[in-house]
KEVEX-37126 format. One record per residue (C-alpha): residue in three letters; z, x, y. Coordinates in nm, 3 decimals, always signed. Each point is the difference from the previous one (the first is absolute). Layout:
BEGIN
<rec residu="ALA" c3="Z" c1="X" c2="Y"/>
...
# end
This chain:
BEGIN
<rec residu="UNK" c3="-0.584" c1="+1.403" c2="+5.845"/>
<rec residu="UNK" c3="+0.082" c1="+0.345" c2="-0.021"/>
<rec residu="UNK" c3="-0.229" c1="+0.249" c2="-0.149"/>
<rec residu="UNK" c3="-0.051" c1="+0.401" c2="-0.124"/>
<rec residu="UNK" c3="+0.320" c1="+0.092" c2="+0.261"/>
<rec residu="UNK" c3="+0.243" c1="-0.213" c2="-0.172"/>
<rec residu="UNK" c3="-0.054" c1="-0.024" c2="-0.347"/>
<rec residu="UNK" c3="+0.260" c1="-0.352" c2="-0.255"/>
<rec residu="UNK" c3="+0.166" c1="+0.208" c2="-0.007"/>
<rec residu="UNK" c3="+0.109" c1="+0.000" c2="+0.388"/>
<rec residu="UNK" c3="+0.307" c1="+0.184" c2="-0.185"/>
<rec residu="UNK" c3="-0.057" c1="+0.355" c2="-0.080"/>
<rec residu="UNK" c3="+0.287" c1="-0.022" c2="-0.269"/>
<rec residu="UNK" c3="-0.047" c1="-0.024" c2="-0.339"/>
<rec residu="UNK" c3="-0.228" c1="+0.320" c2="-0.128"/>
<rec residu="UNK" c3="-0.257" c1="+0.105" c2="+0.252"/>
<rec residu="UNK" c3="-0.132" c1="+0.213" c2="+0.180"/>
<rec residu="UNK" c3="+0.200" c1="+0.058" c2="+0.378"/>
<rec residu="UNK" c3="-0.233" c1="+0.020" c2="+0.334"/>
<rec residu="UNK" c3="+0.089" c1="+0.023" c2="+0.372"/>
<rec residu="UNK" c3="-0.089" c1="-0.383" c2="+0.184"/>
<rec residu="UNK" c3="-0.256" c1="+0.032" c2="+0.191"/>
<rec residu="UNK" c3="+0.097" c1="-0.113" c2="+0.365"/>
<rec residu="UNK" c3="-0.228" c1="-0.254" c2="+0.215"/>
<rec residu="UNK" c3="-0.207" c1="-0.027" c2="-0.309"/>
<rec residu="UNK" c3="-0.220" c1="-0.370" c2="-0.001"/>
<rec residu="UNK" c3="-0.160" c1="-0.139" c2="-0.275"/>
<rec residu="UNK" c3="-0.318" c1="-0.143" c2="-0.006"/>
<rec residu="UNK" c3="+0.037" c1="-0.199" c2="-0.305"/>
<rec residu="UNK" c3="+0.233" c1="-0.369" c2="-0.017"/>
<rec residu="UNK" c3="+0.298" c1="+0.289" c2="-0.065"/>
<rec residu="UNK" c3="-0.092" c1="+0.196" c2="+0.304"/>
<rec residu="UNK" c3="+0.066" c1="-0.247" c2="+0.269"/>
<rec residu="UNK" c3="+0.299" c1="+0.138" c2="+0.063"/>
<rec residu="UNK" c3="+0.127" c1="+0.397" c2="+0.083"/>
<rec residu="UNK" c3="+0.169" c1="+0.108" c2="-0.314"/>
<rec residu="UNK" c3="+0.406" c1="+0.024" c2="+0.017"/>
<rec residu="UNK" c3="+0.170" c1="+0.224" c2="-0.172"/>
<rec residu="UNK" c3="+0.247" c1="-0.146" c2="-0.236"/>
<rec residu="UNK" c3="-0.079" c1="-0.315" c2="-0.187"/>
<rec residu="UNK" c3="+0.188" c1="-0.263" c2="-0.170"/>
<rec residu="UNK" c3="-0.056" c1="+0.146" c2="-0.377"/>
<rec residu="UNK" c3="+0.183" c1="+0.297" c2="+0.093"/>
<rec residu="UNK" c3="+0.270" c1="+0.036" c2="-0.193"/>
<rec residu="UNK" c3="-0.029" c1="+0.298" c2="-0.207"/>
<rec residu="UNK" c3="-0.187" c1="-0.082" c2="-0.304"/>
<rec residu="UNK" c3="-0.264" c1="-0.234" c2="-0.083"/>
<rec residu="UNK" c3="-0.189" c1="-0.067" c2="-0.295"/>
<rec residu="UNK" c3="-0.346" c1="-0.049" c2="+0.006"/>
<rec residu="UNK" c3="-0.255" c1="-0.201" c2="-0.181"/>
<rec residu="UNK" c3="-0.135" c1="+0.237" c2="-0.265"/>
<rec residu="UNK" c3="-0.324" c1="+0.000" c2="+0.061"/>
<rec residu="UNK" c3="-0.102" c1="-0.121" c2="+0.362"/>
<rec residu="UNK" c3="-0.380" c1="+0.029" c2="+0.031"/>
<rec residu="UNK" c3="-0.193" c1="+0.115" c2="+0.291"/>
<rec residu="UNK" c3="-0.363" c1="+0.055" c2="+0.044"/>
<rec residu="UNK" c3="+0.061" c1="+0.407" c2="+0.028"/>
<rec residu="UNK" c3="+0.143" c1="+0.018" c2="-0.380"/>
<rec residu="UNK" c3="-0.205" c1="-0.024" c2="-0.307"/>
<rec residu="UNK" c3="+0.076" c1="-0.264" c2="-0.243"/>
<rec residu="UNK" c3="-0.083" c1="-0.040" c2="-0.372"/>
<rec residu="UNK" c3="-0.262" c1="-0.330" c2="-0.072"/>
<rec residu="UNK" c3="+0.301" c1="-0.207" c2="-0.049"/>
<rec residu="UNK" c3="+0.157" c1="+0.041" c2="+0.321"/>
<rec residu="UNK" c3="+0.322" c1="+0.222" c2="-0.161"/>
<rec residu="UNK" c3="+0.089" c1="+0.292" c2="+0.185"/>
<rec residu="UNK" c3="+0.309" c1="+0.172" c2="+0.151"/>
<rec residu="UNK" c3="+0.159" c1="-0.056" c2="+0.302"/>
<rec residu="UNK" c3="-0.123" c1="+0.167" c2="+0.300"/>
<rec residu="UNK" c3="+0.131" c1="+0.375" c2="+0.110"/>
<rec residu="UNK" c3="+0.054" c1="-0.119" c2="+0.347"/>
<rec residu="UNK" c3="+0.128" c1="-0.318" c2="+0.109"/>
<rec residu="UNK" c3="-0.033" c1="-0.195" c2="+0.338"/>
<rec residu="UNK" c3="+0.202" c1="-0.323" c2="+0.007"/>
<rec residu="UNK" c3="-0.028" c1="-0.195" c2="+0.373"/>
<rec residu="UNK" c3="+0.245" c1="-0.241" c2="+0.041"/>
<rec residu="UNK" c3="+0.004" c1="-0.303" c2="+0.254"/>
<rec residu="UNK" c3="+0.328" c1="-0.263" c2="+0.071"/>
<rec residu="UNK" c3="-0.122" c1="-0.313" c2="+0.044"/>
<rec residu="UNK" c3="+0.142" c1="-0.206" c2="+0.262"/>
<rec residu="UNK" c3="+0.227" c1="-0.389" c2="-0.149"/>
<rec residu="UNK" c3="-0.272" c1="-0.248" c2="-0.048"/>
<rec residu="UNK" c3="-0.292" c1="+0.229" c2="+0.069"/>
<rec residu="UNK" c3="-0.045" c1="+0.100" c2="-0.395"/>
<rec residu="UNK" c3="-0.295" c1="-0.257" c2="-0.004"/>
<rec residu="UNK" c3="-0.158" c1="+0.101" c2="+0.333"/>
<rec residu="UNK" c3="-0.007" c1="+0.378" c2="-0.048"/>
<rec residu="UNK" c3="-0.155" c1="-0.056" c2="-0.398"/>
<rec residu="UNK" c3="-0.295" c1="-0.218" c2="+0.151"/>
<rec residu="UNK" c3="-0.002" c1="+0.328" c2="+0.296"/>
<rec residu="UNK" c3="-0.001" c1="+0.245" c2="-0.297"/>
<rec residu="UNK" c3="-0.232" c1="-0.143" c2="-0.227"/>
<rec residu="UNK" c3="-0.269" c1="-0.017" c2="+0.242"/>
<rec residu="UNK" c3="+0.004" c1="+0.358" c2="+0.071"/>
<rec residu="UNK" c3="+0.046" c1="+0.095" c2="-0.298"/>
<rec residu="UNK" c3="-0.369" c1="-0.204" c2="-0.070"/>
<rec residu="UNK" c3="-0.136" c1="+0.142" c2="+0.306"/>
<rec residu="UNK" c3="+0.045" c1="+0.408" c2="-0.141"/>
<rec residu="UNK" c3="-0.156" c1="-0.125" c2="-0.339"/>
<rec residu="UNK" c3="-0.271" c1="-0.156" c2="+0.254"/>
<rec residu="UNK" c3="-0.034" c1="+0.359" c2="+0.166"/>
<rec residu="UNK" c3="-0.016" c1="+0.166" c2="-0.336"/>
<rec residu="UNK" c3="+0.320" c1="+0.167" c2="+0.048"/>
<rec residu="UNK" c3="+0.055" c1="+0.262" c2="-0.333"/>
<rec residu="UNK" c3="+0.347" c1="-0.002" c2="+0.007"/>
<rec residu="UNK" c3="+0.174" c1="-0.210" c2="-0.256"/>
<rec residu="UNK" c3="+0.383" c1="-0.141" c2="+0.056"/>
<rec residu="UNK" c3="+0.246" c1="-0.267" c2="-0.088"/>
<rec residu="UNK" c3="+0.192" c1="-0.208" c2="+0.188"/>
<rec residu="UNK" c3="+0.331" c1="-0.124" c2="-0.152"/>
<rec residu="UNK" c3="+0.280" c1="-0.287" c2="+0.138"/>
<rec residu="UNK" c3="+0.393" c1="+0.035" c2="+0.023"/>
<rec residu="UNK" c3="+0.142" c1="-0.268" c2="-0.289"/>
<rec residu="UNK" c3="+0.297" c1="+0.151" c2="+0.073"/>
<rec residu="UNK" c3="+0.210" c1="+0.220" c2="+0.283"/>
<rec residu="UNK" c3="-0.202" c1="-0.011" c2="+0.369"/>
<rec residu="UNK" c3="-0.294" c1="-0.184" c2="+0.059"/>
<rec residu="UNK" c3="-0.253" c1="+0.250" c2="-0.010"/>
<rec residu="UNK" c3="-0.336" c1="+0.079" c2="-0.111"/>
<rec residu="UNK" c3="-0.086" c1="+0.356" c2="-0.128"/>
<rec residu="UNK" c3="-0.386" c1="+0.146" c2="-0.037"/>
<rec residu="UNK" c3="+0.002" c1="+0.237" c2="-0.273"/>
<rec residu="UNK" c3="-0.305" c1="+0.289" c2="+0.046"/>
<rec residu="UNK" c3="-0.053" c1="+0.319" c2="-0.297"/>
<rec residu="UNK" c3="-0.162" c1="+0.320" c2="+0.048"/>
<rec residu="UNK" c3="-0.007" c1="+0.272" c2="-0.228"/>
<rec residu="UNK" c3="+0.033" c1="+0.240" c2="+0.285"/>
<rec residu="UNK" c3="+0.128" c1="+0.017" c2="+0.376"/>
<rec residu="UNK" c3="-0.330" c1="+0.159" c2="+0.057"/>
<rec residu="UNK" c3="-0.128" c1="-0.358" c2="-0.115"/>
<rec residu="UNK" c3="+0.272" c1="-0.153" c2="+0.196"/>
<rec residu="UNK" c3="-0.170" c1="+0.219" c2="+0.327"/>
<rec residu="UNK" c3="-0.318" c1="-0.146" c2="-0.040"/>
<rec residu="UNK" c3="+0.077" c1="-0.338" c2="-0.044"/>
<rec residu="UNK" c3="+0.215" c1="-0.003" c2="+0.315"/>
<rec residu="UNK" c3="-0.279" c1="+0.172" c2="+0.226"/>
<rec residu="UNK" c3="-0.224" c1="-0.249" c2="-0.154"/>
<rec residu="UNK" c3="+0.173" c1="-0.278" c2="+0.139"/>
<rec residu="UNK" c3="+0.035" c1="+0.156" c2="+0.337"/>
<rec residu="UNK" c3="-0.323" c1="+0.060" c2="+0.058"/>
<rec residu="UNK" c3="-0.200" c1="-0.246" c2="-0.147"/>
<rec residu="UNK" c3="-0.081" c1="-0.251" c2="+0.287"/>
<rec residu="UNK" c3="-0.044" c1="-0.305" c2="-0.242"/>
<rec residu="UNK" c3="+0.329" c1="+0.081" c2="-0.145"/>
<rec residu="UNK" c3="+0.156" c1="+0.043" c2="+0.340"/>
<rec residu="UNK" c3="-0.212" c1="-0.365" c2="+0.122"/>
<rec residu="UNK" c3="+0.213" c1="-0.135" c2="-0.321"/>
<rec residu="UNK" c3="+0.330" c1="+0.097" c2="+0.143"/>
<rec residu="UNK" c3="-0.032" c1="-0.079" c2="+0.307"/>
<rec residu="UNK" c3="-0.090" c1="-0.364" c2="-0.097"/>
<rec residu="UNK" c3="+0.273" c1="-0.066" c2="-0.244"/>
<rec residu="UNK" c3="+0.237" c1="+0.239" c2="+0.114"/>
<rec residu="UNK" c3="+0.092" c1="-0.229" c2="+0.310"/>
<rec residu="UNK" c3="+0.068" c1="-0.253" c2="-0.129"/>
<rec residu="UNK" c3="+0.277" c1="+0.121" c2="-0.226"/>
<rec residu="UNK" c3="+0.255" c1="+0.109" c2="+0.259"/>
<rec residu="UNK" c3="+0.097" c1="-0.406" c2="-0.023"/>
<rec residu="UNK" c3="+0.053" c1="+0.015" c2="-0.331"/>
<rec residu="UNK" c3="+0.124" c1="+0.390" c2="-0.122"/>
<rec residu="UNK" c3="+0.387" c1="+0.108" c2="+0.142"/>
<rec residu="UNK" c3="-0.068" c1="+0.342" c2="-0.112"/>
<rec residu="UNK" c3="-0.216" c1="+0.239" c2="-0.221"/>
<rec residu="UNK" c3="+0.071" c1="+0.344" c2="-0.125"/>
<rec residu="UNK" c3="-0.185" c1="+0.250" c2="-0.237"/>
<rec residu="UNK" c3="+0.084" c1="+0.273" c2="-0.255"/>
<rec residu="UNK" c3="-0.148" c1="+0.279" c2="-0.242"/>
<rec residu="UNK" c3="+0.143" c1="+0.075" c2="-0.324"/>
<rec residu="UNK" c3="-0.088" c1="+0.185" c2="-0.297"/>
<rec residu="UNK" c3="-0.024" c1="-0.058" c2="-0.359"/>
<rec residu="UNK" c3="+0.262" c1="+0.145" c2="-0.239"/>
<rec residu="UNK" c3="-0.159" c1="-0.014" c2="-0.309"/>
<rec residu="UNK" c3="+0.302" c1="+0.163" c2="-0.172"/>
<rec residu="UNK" c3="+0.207" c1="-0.221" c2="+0.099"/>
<rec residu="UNK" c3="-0.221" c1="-0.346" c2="-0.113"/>
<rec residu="UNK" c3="-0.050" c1="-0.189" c2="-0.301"/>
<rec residu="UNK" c3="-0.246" c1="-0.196" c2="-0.131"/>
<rec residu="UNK" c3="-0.320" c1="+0.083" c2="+0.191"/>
<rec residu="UNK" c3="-0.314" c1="-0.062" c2="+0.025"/>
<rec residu="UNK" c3="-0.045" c1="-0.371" c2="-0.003"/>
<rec residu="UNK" c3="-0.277" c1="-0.250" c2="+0.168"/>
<rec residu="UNK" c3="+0.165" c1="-0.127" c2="+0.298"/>
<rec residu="UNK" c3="-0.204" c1="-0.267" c2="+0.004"/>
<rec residu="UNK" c3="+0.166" c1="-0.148" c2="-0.300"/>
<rec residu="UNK" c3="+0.346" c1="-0.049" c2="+0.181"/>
<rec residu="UNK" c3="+0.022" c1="-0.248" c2="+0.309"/>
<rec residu="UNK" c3="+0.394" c1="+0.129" c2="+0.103"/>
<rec residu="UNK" c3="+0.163" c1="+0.322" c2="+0.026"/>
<rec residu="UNK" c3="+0.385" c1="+0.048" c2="+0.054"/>
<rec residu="UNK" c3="+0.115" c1="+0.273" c2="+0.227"/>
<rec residu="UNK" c3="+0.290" c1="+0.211" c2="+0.002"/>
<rec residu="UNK" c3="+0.082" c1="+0.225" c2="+0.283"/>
<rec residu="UNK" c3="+0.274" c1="+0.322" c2="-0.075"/>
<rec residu="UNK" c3="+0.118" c1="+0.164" c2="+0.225"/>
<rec residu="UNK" c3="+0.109" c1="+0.356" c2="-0.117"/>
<rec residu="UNK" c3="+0.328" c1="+0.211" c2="+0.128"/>
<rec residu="UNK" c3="-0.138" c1="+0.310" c2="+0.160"/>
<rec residu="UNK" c3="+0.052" c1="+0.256" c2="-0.227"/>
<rec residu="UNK" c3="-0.042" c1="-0.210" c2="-0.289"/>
<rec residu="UNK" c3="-0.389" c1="-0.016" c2="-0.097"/>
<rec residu="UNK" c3="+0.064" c1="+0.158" c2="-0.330"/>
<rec residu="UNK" c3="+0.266" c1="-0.263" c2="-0.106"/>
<rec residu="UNK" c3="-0.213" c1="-0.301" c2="+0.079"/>
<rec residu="UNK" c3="-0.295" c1="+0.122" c2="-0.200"/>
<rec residu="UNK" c3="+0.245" c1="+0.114" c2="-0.265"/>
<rec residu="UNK" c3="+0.042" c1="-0.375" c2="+0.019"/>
<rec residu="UNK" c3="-0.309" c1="-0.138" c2="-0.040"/>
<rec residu="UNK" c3="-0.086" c1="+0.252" c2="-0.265"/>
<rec residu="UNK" c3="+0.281" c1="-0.149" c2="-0.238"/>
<rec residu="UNK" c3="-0.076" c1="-0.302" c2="+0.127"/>
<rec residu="UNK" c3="-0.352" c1="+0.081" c2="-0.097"/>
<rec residu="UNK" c3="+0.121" c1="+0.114" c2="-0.366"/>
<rec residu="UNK" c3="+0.203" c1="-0.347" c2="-0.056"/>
<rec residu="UNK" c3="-0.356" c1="-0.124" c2="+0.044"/>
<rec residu="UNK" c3="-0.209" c1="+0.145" c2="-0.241"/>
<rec residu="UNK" c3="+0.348" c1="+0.000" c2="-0.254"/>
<rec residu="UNK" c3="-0.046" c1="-0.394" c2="+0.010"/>
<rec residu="UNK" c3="-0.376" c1="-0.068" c2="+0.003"/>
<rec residu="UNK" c3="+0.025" c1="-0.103" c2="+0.393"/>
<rec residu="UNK" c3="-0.348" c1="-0.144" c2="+0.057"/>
<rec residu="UNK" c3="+0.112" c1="+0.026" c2="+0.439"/>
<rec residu="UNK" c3="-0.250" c1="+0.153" c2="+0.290"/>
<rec residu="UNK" c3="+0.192" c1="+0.271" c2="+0.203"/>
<rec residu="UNK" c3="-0.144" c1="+0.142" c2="+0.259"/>
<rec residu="UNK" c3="+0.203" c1="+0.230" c2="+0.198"/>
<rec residu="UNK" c3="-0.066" c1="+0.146" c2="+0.356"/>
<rec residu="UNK" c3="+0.186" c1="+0.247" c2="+0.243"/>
<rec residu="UNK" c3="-0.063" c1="-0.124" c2="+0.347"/>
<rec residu="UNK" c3="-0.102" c1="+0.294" c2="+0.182"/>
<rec residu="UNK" c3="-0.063" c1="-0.173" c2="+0.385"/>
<rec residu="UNK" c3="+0.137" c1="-0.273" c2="+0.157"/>
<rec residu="UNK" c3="+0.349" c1="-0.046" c2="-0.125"/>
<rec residu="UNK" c3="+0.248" c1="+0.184" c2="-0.053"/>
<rec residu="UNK" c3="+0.076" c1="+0.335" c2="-0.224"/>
<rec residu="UNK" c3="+0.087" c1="-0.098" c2="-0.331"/>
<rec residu="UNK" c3="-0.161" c1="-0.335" c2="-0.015"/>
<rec residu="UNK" c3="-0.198" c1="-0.072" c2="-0.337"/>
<rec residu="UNK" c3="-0.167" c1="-0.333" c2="-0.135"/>
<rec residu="UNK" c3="-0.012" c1="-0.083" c2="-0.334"/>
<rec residu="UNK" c3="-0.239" c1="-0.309" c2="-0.076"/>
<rec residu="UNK" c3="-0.050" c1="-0.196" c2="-0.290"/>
<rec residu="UNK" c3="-0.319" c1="-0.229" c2="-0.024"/>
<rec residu="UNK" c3="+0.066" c1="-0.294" c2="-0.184"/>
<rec residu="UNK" c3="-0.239" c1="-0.318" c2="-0.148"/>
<rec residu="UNK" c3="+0.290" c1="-0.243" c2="+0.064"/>
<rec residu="UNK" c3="+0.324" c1="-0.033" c2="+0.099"/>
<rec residu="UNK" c3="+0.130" c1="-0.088" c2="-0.288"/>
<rec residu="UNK" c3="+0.014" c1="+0.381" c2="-0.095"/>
<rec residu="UNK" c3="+0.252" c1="+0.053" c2="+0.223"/>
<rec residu="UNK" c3="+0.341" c1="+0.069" c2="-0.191"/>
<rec residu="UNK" c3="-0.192" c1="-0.023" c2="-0.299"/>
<rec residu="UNK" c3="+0.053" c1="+0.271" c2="-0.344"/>
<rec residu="UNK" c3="-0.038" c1="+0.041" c2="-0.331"/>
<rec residu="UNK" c3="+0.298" c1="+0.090" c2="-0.230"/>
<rec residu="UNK" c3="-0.098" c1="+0.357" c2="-0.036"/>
<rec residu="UNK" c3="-0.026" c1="+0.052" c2="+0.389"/>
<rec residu="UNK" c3="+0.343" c1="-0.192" c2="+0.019"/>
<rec residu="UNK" c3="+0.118" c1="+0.253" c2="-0.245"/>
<rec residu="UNK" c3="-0.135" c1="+0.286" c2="+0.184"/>
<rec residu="UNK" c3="+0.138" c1="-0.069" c2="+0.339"/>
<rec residu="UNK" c3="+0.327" c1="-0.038" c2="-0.130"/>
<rec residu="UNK" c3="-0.028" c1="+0.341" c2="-0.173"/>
<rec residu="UNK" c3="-0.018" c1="+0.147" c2="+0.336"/>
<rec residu="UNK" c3="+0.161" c1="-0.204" c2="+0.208"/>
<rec residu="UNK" c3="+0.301" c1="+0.209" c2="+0.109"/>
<rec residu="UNK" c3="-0.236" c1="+0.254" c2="+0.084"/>
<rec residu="UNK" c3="-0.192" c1="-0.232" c2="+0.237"/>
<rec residu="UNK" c3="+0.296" c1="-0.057" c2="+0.165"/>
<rec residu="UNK" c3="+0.090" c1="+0.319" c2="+0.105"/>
<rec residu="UNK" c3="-0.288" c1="+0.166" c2="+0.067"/>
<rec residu="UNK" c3="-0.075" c1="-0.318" c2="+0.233"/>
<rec residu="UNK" c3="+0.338" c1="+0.010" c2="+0.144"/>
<rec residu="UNK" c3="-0.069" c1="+0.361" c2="+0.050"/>
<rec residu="UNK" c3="-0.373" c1="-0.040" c2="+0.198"/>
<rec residu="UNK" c3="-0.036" c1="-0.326" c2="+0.105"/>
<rec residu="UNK" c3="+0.121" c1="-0.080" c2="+0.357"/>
<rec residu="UNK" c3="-0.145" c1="-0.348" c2="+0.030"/>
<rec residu="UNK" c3="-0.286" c1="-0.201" c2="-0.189"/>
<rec residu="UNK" c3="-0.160" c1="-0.360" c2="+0.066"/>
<rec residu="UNK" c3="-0.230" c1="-0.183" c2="-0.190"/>
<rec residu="UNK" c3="-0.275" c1="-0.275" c2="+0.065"/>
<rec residu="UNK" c3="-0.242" c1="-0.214" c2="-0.147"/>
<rec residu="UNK" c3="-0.362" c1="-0.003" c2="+0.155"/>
<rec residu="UNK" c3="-0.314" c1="-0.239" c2="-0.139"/>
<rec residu="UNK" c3="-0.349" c1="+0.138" c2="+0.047"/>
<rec residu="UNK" c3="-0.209" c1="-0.235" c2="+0.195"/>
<rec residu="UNK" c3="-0.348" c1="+0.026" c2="-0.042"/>
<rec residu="UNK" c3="-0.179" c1="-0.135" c2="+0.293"/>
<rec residu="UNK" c3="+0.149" c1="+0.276" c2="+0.196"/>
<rec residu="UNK" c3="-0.075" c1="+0.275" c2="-0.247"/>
<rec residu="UNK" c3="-0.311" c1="+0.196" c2="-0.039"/>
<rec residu="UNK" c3="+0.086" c1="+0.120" c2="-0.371"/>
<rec residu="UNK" c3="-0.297" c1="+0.184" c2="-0.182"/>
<rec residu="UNK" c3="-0.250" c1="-0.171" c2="-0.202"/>
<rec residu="UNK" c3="+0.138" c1="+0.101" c2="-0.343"/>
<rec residu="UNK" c3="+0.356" c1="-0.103" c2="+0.125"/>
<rec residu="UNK" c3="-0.151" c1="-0.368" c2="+0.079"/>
<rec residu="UNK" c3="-0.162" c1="-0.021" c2="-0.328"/>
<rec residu="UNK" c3="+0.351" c1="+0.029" c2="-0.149"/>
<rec residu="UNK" c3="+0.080" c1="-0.346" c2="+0.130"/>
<rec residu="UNK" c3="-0.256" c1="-0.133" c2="+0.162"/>
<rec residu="UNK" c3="+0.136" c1="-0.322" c2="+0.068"/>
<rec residu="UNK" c3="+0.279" c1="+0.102" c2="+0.193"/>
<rec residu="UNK" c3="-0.168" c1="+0.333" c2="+0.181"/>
<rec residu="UNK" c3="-0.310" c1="-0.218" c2="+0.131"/>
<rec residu="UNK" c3="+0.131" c1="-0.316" c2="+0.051"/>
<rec residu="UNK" c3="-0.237" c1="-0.314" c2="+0.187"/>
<rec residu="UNK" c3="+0.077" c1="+0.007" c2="+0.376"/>
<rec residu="UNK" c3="+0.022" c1="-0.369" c2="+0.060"/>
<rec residu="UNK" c3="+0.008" c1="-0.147" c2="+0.333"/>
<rec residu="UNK" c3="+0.247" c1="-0.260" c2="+0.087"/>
<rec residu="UNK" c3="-0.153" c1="-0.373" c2="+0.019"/>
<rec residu="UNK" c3="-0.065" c1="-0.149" c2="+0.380"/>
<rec residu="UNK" c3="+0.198" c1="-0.295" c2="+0.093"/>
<rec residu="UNK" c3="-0.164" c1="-0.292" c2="-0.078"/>
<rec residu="UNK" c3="-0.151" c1="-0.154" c2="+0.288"/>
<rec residu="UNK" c3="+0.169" c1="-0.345" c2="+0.162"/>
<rec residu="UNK" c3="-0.162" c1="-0.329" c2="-0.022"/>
<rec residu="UNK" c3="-0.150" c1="-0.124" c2="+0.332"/>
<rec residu="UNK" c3="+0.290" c1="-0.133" c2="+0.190"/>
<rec residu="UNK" c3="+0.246" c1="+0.079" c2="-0.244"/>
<rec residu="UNK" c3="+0.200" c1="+0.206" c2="+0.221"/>
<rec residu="UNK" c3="+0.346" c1="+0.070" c2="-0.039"/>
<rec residu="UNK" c3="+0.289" c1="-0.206" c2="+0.197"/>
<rec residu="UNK" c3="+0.147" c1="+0.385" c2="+0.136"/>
<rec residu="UNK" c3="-0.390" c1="+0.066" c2="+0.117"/>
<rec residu="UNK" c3="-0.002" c1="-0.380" c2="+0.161"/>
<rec residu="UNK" c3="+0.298" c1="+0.068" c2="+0.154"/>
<rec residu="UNK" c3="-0.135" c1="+0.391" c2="+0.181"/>
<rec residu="UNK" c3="-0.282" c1="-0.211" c2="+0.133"/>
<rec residu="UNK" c3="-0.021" c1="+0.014" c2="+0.340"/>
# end
């Protein structure tokens, strides 16, 4: 797990805020087992980030709504072929071990659908101040640093890699916000990468982009963040929450309308400012999330699911053994 260092978005692309790695820096937490490295896989450029990603440090209204957070951490960990299993049941106890040690922080955990196997921890704060204290927390806390060193272990069998990043929220550049995460169990990813020089043309982009929105009633979650550590210069995020995928590739007439309206100009100003871009699709999963109580109330059925433990074997009759066991017998 990978904690206040690396925050989901390990990519420090779409719309954040930029800050230096930190070098031999451990986390205490299930996303501090490992030292932080400094470029992640959702690095391309831009990504767009769930509107609205709640964290224990940000206010929200009595219904759980709220924007998304000014300062984004995403951790990311590749999982290892046929080890997706093994590192979940790894994860999810930690994760109920920091609720056990009444850790404050709040965060999400989210699967690859699509693109790498990965698993990203998503962490808000509304300030790096906030981002400070969280991290020194971790670090010096010896039952948060017992916690780590428990789980932590155990993971190099199961994790090829990890990597952390810092962005910051462009609110000028987003649509949509603020929202209840806790209302949305996927979010879809897209990572720009921006020609140097070129800034101004890629949020010239998303601002008509932004237009064609509102021009046809879009009812889509934006959230856009300019990674500001861990990746490269120029990297943004632009996430979209989403209640099903079924949305995907979904719109109404009137947004139909109004994308074709400006569709030349999308064109150009993206063949103008966009040096690369990838896009994946990531489901929340809830028994390795810690989201906030107003977030679980959204949904409680999916954000506090029954742990259920897998039925024993039943036991064999008296003599009943099998003919491979007769056979082993000495």
């Amino acid at each position: 797990m990978t904690s206040a260092a690396a925050l989901h978005y390990r990519s420090s692309g779409p719309v954040y805020q930029v800050f230096q790695p930190l070098k031999n820096f451990k986390k205490t937490t299930r996303r501090s087992h490992a030292e932080v490295q400094s470029v992640c896989r959702v690095d391309a450029g831009v990504i767009g980030i769930l509107p609205s990603l709640a964290v224990a440090q940000m206010s929200e209204n009595k219904n759980g709504v709220q924007p998304p957070p000014p300062i984004l951490h995403i951790g990311r960990e590749e999982i290892k072929p046929g080890k997706s299993f093994a590192h979940e049941k790894i994860e999810t106890a930690w994760t109920q071990a920091l609720v056990k040690a009444r850790y404050t922080q709040s965060f999400l955990a989210a699967e690859s659908i699509t693109g790498p196997s990965e698993v990203l921890w998503f962490y808000g704060y509304p300030t790096m101040e906030a981002f400070e204290t969280d991290y020194k927390m971790e670090n010096s806390t010896p039952a948060m640093q017992t916690i780590a060193m428990q789980y932590g272990p155990s993971e190099a069998d199961v994790v090829a890699g990890t990597g952390d990043t810092l962005s910051r929220y462009r609110e000028d550049l987003s649509y949509g916000a603020p929202i209840n995460i806790g209302e949305y169990h996927y979010v879809s990813i897209t990572t720009y990468r921006v020609r140097p020089g070129h800034n101004n043309d890629f949020a010239e982009l998303m601002k008509t982009a932004n237009e064609a929105r509102k021009n046809g009633n879009s009812t889509t979650h934006i959230a856009v963040y300019q990674v500001t550590s861990g990746a490269p210069s120029g990297t943004f995020l632009v996430i979209t929450p989403r209640k099903s995928l079924a949305e995907i590739g979904q719109m109404n007439p009137a947004m139909t309308q109004a994308m074709n309206d400006v569709e030349n100009k999308l064109t150009e100003l993206t063949e103008k400012a966009v040096n690369s871009s990838s896009n994946a699709i990531y489901a929340f999963n809830a028994r390795m999330s810690k989201p906030t109580e107003e977030q679980a109330k959204a949904d409680p059925a999916f954000w506090k699911p029954k742990m259920t433990m897998a039925k024993a074997a039943p036991s064999e009759t008296p003599g009943a053994k099998s003919t491979a066991a007769k056979q082993n017998k000495p």
